[in-house]
C-alpha positions as CSV (number, residue, x, y, z in Angstrom):
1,X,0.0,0.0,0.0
2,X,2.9,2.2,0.7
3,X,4.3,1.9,-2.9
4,X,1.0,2.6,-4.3
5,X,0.1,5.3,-2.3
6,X,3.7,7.0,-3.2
7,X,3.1,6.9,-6.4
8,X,-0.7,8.4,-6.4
9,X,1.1,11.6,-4.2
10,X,3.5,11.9,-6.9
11,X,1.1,12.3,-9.9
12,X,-1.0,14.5,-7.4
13,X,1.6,16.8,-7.2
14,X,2.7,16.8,-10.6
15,X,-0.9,17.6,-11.8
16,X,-1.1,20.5,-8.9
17,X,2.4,22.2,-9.4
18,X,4.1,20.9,-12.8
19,X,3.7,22.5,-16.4
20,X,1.2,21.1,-18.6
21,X,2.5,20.1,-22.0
22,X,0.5,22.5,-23.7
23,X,2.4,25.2,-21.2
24,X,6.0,24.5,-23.9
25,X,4.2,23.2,-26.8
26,X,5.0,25.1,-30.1
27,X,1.8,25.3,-32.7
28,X,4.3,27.3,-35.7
29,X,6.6,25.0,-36.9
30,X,9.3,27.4,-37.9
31,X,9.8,28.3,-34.4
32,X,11.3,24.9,-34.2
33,X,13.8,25.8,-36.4
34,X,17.6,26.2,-36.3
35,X,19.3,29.8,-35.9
36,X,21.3,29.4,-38.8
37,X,18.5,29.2,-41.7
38,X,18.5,32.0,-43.6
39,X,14.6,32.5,-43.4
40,X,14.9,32.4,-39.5
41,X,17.3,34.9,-39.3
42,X,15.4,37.2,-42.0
43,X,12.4,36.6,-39.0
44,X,14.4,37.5,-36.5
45,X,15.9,41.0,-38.1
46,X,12.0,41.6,-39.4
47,X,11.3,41.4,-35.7
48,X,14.1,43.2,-33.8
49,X,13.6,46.2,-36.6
50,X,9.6,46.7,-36.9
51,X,8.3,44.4,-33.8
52,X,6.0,41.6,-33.2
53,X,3.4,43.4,-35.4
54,X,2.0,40.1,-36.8
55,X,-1.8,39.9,-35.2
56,X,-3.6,37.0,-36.2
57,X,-6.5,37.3,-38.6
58,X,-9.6,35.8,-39.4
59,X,-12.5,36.1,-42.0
60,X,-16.0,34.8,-43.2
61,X,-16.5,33.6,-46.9
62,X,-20.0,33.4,-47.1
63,X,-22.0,32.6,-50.0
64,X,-25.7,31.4,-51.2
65,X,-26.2,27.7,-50.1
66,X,-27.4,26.7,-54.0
67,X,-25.3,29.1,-55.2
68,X,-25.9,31.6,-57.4
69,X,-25.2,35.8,-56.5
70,X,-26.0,36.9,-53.6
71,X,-29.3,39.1,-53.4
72,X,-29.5,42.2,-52.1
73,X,-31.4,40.3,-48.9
74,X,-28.1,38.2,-48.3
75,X,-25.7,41.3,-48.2
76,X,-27.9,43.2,-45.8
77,X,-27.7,39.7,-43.8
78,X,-24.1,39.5,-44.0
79,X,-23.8,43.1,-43.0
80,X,-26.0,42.4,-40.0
81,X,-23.3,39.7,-39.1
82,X,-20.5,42.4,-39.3
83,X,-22.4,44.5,-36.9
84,X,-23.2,41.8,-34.5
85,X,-20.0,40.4,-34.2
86,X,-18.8,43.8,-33.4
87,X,-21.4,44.3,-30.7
88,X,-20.8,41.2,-29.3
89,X,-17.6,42.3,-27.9
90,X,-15.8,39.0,-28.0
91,X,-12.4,38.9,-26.2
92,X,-9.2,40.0,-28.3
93,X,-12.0,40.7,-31.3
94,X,-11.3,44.3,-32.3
95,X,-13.5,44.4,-34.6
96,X,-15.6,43.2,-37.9
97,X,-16.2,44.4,-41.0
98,X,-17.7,44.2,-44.5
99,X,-19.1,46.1,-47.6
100,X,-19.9,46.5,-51.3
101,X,-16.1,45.9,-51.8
102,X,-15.5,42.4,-50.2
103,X,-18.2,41.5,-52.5
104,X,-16.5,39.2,-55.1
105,X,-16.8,40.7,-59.0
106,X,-19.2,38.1,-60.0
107,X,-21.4,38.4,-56.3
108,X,-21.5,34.6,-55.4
109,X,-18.9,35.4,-52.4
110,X,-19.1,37.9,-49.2
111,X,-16.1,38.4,-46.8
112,X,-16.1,39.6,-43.7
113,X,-12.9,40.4,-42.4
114,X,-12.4,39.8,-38.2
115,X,-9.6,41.8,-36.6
116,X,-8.2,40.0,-34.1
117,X,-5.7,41.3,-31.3
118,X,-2.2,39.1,-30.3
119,X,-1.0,36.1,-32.1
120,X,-2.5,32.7,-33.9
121,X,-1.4,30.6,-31.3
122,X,-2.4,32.0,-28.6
123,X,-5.4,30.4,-26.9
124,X,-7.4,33.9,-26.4
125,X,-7.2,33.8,-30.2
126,X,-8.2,30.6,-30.6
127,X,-11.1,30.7,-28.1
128,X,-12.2,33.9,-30.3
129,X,-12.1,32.2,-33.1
130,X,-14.4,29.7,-32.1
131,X,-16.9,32.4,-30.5
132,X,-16.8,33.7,-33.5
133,X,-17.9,30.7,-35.2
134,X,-20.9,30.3,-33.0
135,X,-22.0,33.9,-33.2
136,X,-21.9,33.6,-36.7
137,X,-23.8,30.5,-36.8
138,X,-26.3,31.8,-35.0
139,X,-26.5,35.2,-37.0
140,X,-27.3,32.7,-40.1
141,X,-29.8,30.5,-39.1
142,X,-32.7,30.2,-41.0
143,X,-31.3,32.3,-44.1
144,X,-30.1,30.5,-47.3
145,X,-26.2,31.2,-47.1
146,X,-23.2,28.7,-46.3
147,X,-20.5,30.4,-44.4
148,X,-17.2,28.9,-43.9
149,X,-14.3,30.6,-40.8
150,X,-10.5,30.9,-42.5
151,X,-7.0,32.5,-42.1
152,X,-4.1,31.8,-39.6
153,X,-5.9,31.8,-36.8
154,X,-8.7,29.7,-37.6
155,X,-6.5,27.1,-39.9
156,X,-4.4,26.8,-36.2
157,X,-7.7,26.5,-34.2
158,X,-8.9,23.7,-36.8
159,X,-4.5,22.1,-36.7
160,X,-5.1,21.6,-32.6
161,X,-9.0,20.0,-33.0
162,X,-7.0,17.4,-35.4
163,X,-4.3,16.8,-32.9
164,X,-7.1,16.3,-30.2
165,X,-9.2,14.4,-32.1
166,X,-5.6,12.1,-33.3
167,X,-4.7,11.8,-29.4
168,X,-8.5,10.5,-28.6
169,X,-8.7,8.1,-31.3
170,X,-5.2,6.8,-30.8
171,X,-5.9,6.5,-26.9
172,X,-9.2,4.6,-27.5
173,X,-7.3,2.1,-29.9
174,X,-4.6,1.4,-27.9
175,X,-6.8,0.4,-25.1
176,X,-9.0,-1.8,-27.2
177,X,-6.3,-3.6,-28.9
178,X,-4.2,-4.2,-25.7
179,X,-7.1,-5.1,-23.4
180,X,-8.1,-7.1,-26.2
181,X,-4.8,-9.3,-26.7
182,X,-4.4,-9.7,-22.9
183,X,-8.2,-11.0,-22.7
184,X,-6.9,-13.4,-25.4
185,X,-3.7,-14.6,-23.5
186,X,-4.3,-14.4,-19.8
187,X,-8.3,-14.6,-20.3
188,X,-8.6,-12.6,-17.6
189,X,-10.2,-9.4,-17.1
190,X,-8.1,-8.3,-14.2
191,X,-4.7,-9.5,-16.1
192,X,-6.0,-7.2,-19.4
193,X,-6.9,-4.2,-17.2
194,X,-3.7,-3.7,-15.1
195,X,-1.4,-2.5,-17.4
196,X,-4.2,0.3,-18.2
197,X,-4.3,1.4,-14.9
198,X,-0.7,1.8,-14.2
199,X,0.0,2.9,-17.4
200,X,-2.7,5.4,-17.0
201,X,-1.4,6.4,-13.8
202,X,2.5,6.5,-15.3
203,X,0.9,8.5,-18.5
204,X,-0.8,11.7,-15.8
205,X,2.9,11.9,-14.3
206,X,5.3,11.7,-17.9
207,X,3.8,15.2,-19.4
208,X,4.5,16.9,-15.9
209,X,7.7,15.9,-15.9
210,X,8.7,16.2,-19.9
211,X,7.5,19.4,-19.7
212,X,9.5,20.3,-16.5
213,X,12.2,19.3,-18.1
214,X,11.4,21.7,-21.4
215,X,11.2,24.7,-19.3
216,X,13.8,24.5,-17.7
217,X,16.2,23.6,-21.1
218,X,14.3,26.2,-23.2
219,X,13.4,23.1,-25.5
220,X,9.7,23.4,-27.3
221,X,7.5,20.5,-27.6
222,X,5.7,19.3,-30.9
223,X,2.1,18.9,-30.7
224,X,2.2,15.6,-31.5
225,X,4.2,14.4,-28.7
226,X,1.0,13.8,-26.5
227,X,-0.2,11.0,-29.4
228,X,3.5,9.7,-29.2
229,X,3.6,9.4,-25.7
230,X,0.6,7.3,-25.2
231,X,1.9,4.9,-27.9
232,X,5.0,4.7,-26.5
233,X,4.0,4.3,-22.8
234,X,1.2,1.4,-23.6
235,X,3.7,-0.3,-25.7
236,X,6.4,-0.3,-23.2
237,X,4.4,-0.4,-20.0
238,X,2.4,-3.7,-21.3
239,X,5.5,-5.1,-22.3
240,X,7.1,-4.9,-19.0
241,X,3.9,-5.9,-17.5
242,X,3.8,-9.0,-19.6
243,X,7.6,-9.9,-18.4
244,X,6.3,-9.3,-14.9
245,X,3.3,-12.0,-15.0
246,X,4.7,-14.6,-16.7
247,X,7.6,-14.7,-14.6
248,X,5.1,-14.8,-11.5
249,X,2.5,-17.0,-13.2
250,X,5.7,-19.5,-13.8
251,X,6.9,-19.2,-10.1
252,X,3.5,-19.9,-9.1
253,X,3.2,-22.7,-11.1
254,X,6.4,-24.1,-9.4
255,X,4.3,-24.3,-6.0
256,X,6.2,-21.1,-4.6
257,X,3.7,-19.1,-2.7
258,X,2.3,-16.0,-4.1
259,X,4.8,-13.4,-2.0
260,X,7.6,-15.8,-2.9
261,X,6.7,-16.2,-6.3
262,X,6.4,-12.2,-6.4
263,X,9.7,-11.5,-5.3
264,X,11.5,-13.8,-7.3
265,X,9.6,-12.6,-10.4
266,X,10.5,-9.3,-9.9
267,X,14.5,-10.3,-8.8
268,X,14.6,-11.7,-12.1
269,X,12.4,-9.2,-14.2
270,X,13.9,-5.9,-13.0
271,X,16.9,-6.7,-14.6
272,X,15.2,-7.2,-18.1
273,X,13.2,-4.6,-17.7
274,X,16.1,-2.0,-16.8
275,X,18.1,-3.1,-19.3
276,X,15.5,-3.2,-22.3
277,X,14.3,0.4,-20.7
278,X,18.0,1.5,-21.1
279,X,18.7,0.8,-24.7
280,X,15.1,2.8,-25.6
281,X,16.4,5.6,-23.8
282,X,19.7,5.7,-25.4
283,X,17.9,5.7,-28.5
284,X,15.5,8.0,-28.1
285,X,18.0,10.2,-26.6
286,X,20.1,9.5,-29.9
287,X,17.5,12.0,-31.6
288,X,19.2,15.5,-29.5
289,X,21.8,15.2,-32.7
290,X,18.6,16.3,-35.1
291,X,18.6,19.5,-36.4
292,X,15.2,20.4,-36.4
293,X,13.8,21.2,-32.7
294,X,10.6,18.8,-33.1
295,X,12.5,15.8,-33.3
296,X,15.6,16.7,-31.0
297,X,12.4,17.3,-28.2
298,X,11.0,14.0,-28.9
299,X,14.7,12.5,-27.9
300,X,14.7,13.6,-23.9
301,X,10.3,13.4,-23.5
302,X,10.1,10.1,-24.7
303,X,13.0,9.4,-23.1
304,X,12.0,10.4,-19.5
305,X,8.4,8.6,-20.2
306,X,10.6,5.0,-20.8
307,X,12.0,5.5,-17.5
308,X,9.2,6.5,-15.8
309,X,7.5,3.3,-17.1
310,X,10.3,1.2,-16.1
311,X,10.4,2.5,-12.9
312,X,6.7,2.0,-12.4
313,X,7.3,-1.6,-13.6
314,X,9.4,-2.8,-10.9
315,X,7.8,-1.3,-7.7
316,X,4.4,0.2,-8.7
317,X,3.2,-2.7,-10.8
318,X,4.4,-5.3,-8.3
319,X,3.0,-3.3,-5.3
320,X,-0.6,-4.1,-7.1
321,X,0.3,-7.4,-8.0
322,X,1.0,-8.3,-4.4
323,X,-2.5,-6.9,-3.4
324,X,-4.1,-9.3,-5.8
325,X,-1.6,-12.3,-5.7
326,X,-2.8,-15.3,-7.8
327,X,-6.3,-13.7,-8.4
328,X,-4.9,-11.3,-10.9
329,X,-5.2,-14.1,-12.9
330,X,-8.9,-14.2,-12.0
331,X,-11.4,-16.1,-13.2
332,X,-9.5,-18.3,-15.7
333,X,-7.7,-21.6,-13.8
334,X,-6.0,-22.6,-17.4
335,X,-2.8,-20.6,-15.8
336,X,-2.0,-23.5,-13.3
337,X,-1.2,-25.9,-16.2
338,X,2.0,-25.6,-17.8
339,X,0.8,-25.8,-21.4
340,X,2.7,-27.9,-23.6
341,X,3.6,-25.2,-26.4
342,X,4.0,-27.6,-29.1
343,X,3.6,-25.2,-32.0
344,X,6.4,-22.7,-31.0
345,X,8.4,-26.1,-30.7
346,X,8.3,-27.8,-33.8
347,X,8.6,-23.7,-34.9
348,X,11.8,-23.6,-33.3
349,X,13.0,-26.8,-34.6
350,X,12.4,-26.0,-38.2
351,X,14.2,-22.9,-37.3
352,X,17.1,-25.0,-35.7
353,X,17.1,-27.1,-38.8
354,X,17.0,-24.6,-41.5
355,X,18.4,-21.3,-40.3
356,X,19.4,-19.8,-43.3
357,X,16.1,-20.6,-44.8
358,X,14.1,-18.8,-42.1
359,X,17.0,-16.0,-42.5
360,X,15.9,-15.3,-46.2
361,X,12.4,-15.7,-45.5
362,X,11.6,-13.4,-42.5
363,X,14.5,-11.0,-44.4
364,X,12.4,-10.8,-47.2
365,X,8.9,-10.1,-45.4
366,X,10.9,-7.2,-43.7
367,X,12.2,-5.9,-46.8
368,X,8.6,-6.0,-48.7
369,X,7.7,-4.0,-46.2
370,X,10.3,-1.7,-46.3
371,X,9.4,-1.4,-49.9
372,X,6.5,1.5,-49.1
373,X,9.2,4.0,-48.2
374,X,10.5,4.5,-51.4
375,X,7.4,6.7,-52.4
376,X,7.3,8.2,-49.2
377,X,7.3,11.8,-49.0
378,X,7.5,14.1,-45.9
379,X,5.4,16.8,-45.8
380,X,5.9,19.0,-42.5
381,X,3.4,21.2,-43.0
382,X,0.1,20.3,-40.5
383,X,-2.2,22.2,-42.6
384,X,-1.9,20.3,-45.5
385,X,-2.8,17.2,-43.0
386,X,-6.4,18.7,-42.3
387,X,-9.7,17.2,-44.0
């Protein structure tokens, strides 16, 4: 209880006093940039000479929802958005307007052009933007016209719902296809469900600390390192979960009793564990030689998340375990019988027998694979990502 209740203090008090990751996340890529690009220093003289001068902006296309030119009912409706948006007095909204001239020549197209005070990344901005969005939604309900919300600030408003959305979707998946393949090897609900719970409890203490970390080195985090991180920490934290209960569930069936069996399964584990922890981090860590700040930020976070996990995998993992002793294997008894294994035997005497066979083989699968990279093309810009 002690173990556990150490480690639900600690991610208490990272959640109360630590930096979130949002706190040293970058949204504008070329802030992640290298000092010795030309266009960053051309930014940089641009700024130090005139001043950060560049407020975000925002406008309204609107047009007829079949199409056609807008009447003169639909401009007067359009100007009655630009007045109520102005009236409205939305935070960091300075003001909205409109007129015969942001009518397009051919009168299918309206703009209303939003000032907007401070920059596209700031969350003010983006909360405006999205207050925006409603009051004009409401402004046009019930009259014929489609209205679509662009420029920086809205395109960067629209970038972080994608990331969101990205993080959710990837969370929920993860879950589902790990609680899923436990159910399938331990059949066990308990067994499926711990390595959610301590990874869970691992994953509310890794941002704190990654973004610690950032602050204080001045490094700035990608917004796609919260997406990462939950891949990385469910893929790591169920492996070492995995090493964990087999090692125990062997001991058990060795007629050790459950303490006992515990201790030696985590003697033996923790060395595994530490070791396969150690050469992720050194690889992650591997990435502070990249140029570009995204990637060298990935390096240390991820790297600080492994250890974490590992960490967590020999005393906060066991600590539970000991709580439940054999019944984490609840209610399946199938785990008492040594199973015979046969297929992975005769698998690995064919491999015994023909090595070099299974060499080309599995080499060629990997290389087929590999294959798909050739027409790969990296595209750093997030906008272009967006549906």
């Amino acid at each position: 209880w002690k173990v556990i209740a150490a480690w639900v203090v600690a991610a208490v008090a990272v959640l109360a006093f630590a930096p979130t990751l949002g706190d040293v996340t970058s949204k504008d890529q070329t802030s992640l940039l290298p000092d010795k690009y030309e266009s960053v220093q051309a930014q940089k003289l641009a700024t130090d000479a005139f001043g950060q001068t560049s407020d975000a902006t925002a406008s309204i296309v609107v047009k007829r929802a079949g199409g056609g030119e807008l009447t003169a009912a639909d401009q007067a409706k359009v100007a009655e958005l630009a007045t109520k948006l102005t009236a409205a007095k939305i935070d960091r909204v300075t003001a909205a307007v409109t007129g015969p001239q942001a009518l397009s020549p051919n009168k299918q197209v309206q703009i209303v052009s939003v000032g907007l005070k401070g920059l596209a990344e700031d969350q003010a901005v983006l909360d405006a933007v999205q207050q925006v969005r409603d009051t004009t939604n409401s402004a046009l309900t019930g009259a014929d016209l489609e209205y679509g919300v662009t420029g920086d600030a809205a395109l960067m408003l629209d970038n972080k719902d994608a990331f969101d959305n990205a993080f959710v979707v990837v969370g929920i998946a993860t879950i589902v296809l790990i609680v899923g393949l436990l159910l399938v090897i331990y059949r066990s609900p308990v067994a499926a469900f711990l390595p959610i719970l301590t990874v869970g409890l691992v994953a509310s203490i890794a941002p704190g600390l990654i973004a610690l970390v950032a602050k204080a080195s001045g490094l700035q985090v990608t917004q796609d390192m919260q997406t990462i991180l939950t891949v990385v920490l469910y893929g790591v934290g169920t492996d070492y979960i995995l090493f964990l209960l087999f090692r125990f569930r062997e001991r058990l069936r060795a007629g050790e009793e459950p303490k006992a069996a515990l201790a030696n399964a985590t003697g033996r584990v923790a060395e595994v564990i530490v070791s396969a922890a150690g050469a992720i981090i050194v690889a992650f860590s591997a990435l502070l030689l990249a140029v570009f700040g995204g990637f060298k930020s990935l390096g240390p976070g991820l790297a600080i998340a492994v250890g974490v996990m590992a960490f967590a995998s020999i005393t906060l993992v066991p600590a539970v375990v000991s709580l439940l002793g054999p019944k984490v294997f609840w209610p399946s008894k199938s785990w008492q019988t040594t199973p015979k294994g046969a297929t992975f035997k005769r698998l690995g005497r064919f491999t015994a027998r023909r090595p070099a066979l299974v060499a080309v083989a599995s080499g060629a699968v990997m290389v087929a694979l590999a294959l798909g990279t050739l027409g790969m093309k990296v595209d750093y810009d997030a906008f272009s990502q967006l549906p």
